[in-house]
N, C-alpha and C positions, 0 to 999 in steps of 0.2 A: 379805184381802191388800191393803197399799199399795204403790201404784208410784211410785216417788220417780225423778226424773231426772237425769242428770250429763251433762255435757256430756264425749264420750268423747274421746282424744286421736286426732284422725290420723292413722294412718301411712302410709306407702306403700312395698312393698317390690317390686322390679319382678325378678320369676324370667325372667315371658315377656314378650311384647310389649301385655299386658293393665294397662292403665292405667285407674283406674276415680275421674270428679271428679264428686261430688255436691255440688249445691248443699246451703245450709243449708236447714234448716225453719223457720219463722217459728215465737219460743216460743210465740204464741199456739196454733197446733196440735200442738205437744207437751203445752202445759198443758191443751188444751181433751180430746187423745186419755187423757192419765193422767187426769185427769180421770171421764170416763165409762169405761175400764177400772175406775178405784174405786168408781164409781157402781154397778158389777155384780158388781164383787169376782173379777172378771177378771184374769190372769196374762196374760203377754204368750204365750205357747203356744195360749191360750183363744182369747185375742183374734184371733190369726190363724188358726186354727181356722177360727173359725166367720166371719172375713171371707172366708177362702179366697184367702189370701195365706201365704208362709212368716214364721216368727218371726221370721227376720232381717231380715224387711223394716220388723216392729213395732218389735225392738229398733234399726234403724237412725233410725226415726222420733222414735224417742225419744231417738235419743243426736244426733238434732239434725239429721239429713239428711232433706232434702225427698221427700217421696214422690211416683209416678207419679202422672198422671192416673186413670188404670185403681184404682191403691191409692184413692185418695181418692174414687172413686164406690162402691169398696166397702166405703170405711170409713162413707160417711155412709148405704147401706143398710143397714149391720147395725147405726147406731147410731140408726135413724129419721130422717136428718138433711138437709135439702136439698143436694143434689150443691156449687151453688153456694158456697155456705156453706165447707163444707170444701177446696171448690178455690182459693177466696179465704183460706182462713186457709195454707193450704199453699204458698200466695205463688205459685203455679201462674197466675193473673188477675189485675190489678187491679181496684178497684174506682171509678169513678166517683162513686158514688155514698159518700153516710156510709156510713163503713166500720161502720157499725151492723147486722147484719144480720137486723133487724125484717122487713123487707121480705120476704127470700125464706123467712123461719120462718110468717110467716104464709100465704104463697104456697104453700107446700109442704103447709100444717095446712088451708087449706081447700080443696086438692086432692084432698084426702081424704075430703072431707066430701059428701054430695048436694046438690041444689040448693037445698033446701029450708030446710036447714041453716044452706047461706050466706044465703040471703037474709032467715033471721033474725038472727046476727049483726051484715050490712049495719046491718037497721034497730035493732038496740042501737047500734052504733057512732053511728049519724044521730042518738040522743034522745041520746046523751052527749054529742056534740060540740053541740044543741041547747039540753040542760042548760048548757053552760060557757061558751056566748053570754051565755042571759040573766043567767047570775051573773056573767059579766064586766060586762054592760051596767047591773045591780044596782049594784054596787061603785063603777063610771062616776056613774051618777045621785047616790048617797049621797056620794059627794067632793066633787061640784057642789054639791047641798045644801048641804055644810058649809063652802064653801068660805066665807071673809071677804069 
């Protein structure tokens, strides 16, 4: 099953004294939510299901209205995802930082991980970035060499 998006029309019809203003969603968290709904082959029933939120809160999310704080911790538990992550695409935070969110994907994957784990990564990371010294510094020398 694909989940495809539309932006739904607004209405507001006012019976009682219940006025209800959502903000928009940012489409990146509509596209990133369809998304991994398609990734699982997930209906939006499913999807709320097992977030343990109601469907109208999925189908609101996707017709373009920003979700709760509360929704979006529980959408990036049942999708594996750093809280952060989904709170910043849900326009919920800004982000100081590049809106890249490398940072807290890896903060959250080695969160996971025991110590030992990380601290073999740490040292791959150390010989790659130690690898792209000396081949920068290679490439440096052989320019000079050739230079006129």
């Amino acid at each position: 099953m694909s989940i495809g998006f539309t932006k739904l029309k607004k209405t507001s019809t006012t019976k009682s004294v219940i006025l209800i203003n959502m903000k928009d969603a940012p489409k990146e968290l509509v596209s990133w939510l369809v998304s991994e709904m398609n990734k699982k082959n997930w209906g939006i029933r499913e999807t709320a299901k097992r977030a343990g939120v109601s469907h109208p809160t999925i189908s609101d999310i996707i017709a373009g209205n920003q979700p709760s704080l509360i929704t979006c911790k529980k959408l990036a538990k049942l999708f594996n995802c750093p809280e952060l992550v989904i709170i910043r695409k849900a326009g919920l935070i800004q982000s100081e930082m590049d809106p890249n969110d490398d940072f807290d994907q890896w903060k959250h994957i080695l969160d996971q991980l025991p110590q030992h784990d990380r601290d073999e990564l740490l040292r791959i990371a150390q010989i790659k970035v130690e690898y792209q010294i000396k081949s920068q510094e290679r490439v440096k020398s052989q320019n000079v060499e050739g230079a006129p």
